[in-house]
C-alpha positions as semicolon CSV with decimal commas, in nm:
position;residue;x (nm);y (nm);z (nm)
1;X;0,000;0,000;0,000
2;X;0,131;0,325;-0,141
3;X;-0,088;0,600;-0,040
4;X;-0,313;0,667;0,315
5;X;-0,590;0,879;0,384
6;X;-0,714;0,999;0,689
7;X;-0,856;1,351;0,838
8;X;-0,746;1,664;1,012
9;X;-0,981;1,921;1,228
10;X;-0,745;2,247;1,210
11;X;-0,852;2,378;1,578
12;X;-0,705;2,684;1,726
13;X;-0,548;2,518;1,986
14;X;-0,381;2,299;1,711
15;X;-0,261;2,627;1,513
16;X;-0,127;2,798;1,838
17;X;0,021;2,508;1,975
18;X;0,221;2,482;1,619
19;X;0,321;2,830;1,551
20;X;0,469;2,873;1,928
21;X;0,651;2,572;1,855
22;X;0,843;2,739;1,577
23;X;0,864;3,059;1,694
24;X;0,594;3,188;1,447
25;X;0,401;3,506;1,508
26;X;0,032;3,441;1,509
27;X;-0,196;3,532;1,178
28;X;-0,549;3,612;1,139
29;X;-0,783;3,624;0,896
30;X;-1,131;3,781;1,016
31;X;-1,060;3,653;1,380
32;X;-0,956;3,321;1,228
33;X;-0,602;3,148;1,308
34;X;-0,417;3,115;0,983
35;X;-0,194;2,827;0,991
36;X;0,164;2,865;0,917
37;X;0,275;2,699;0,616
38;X;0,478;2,454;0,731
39;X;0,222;2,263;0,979
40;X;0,070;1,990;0,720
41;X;0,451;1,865;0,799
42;X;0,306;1,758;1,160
43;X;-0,044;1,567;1,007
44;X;0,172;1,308;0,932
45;X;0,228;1,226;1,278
46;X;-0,182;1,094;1,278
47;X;-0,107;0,833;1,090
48;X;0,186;0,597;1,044
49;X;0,313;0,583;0,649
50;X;0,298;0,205;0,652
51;X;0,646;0,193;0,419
52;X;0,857;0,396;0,679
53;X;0,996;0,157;0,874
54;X;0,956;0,231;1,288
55;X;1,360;0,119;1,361
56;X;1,526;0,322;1,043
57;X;1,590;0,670;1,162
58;X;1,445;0,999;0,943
59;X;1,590;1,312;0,850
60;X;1,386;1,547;0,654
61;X;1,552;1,606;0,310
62;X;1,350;1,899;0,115
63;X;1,021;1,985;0,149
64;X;0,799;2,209;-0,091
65;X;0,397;2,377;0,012
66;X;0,166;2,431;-0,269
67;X;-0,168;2,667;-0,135
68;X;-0,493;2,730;-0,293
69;X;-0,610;2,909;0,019
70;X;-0,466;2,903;0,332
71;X;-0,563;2,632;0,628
72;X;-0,773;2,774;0,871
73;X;-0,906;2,701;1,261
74;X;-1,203;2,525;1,212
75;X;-1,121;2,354;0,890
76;X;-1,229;1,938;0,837
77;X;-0,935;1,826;0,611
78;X;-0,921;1,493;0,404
79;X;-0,561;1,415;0,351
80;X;-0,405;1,174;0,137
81;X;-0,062;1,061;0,213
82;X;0,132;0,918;-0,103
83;X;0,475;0,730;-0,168
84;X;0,626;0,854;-0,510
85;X;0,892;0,672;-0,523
86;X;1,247;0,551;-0,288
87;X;1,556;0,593;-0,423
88;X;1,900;0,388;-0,244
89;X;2,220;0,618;-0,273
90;X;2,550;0,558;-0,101
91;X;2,615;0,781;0,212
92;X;2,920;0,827;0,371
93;X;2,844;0,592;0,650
94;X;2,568;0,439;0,520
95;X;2,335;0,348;0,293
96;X;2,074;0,650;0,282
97;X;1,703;0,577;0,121
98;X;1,512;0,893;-0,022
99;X;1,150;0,875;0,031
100;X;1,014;1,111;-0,161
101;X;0,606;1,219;-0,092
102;X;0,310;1,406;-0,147
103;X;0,062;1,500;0,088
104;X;-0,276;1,652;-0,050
105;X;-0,520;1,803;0,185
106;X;-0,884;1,852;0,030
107;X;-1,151;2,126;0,166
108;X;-1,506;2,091;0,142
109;X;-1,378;1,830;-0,165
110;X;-1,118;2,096;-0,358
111;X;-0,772;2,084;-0,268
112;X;-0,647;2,314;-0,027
113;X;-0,315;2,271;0,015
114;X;0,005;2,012;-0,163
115;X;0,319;1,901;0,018
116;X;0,589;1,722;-0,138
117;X;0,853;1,639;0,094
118;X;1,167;1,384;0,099
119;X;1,258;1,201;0,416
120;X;1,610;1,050;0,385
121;X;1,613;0,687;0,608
122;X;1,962;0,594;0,717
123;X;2,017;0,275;0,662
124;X;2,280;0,003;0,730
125;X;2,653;0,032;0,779
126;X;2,850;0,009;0,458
């Protein structure tokens, strides 16, 4: 299995929570707590990508945000978590494995918001 869905209720709490964490100031739109772009990085964290194995440790590699609006408190997301593809490259230490996704969050059915990011697994000794 390549791909997961689950959902994601934006609250405020949530949004706060997130942009304290990273030292974010707080925006609003109309009263509303805008997300900061980076937080569909911590939905992943509701579900466990069944390919990424528990044992192998993960570094994030890049990471890209697409927005057709921005995520807002009060917002019921339907996320879909997808593999592209792996990729095995030689590291100095180790074998490192590229796991490169997307993440698509869906609005009221239109997409909201795109992530494509690449975690890097370390792997065994060489």
């Amino acid at each position: 299995m390549n791909s997961i869905r689950f959902q994601i209720q934006l609250t405020p709490d949530s949004i706060v929570l997130y942009a304290n964490s990273i030292h974010s100031p707080l925006q609003r739109i109309g009263g509303v707590a805008v997300a900061p772009s980076t937080m569909p990085v911590t939905f992943w964290t509701i579900e466990d990508a069944p390919w990424l194995h528990k044992e192998t440790t993960l570094i994030h590699g890049t990471q890209k945000f697409y927005y057709h609006a921005p995520l807002m408190a009060g917002m019921d997301l339907n996320c879909e978590l997808s593999l592209l593809k792996t990729e095995q490259k030689n590291g100095r230490q180790s074998v490192l494995t590229l796991y490169t996704h997307s993440l698509v969050c869906y609005h009221r059915g239109n997409p909201i918001s795109e992530a494509e990011t690449v975690l890097i697994g370390t792997g065994e000794k060489k």
